[in-house]
C-alpha positions in Angstrom: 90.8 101.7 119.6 93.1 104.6 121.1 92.5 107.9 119.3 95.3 109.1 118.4 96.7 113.3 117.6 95.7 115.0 114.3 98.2 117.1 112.3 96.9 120.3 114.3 98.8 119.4 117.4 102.5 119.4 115.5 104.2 122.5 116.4 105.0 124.6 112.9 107.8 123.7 111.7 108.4 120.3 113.5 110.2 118.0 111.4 109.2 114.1 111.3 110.8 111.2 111.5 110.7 109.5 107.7 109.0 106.5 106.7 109.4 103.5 105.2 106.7 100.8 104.0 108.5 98.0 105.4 107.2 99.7 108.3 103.7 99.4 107.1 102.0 96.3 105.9 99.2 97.0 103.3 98.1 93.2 102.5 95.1 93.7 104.4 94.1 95.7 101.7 93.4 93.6 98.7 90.1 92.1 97.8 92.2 89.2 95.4 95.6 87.8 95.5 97.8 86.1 92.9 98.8 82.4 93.1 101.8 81.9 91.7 101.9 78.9 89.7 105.6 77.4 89.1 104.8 74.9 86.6 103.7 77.4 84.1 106.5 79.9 85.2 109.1 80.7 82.5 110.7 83.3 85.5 110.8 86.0 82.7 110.6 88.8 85.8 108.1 90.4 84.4 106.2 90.4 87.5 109.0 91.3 89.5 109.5 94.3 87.1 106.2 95.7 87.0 105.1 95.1 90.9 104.5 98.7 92.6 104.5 97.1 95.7 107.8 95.0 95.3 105.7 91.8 96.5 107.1 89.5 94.1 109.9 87.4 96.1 113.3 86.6 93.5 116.3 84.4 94.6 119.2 83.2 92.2 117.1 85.2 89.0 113.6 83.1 89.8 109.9 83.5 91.4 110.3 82.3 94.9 106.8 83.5 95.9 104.7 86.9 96.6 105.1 88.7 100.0 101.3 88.7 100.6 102.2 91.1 103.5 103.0 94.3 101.0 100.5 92.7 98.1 97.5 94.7 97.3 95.9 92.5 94.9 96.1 95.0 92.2 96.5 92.3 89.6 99.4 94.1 87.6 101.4 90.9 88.4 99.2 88.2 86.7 98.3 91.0 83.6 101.8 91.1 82.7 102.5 87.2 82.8 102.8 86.0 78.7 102.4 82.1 80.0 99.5 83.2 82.8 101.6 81.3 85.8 99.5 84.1 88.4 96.0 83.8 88.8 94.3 86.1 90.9 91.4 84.3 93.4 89.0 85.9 95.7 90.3 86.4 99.1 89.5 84.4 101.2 85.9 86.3 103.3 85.9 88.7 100.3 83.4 86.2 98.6 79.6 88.0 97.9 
């Protein structure tokens, strides 16, 4: 793995480019992940809504999936569900 510069080595005053999570995928993260089950989805948005990571996917005003890519298995998603249509699992090689 390349080592890369620590913050010491900016010049004062240097200003940095800005970021932008799309840039940065934080899946790889999570120990569970929701499943998304449409049969029990009412597509109240409540998932959508309360997402910090903007993971759930919407298209025409309904669940399309999760963007496991930005998802960090926080679980806000399937706490907030009144008909429980996201379960979260183990990821998979996170099993004990």
């Amino acid at each position: 793995m390349e080592k890369k510069e620590g913050w010491k080595t900016l010049p004062e005053g240097d200003i940095l480019e800005g970021g932008s999570s799309l840039k940065f995928k934080t899946g790889n993260w999570r120990s569970s992940k929701p499943i998304h089950h449409p049969e029990k989805c009412i597509n109240c948005l409540l998932c959508w809504i309360y997402c910090p990571d903007g993971a759930i996917k919407v298209k025409d005003g309904k669940i399309e999936g999760i963007d496991y890519d930005y998802c960090k298995g926080c679980g806000i998603c399937a706490h907030e569900c009144p008909k429980d249509a996201i379960e979260m699992v183990i990821e998979k090689g996170m099993e004990k």
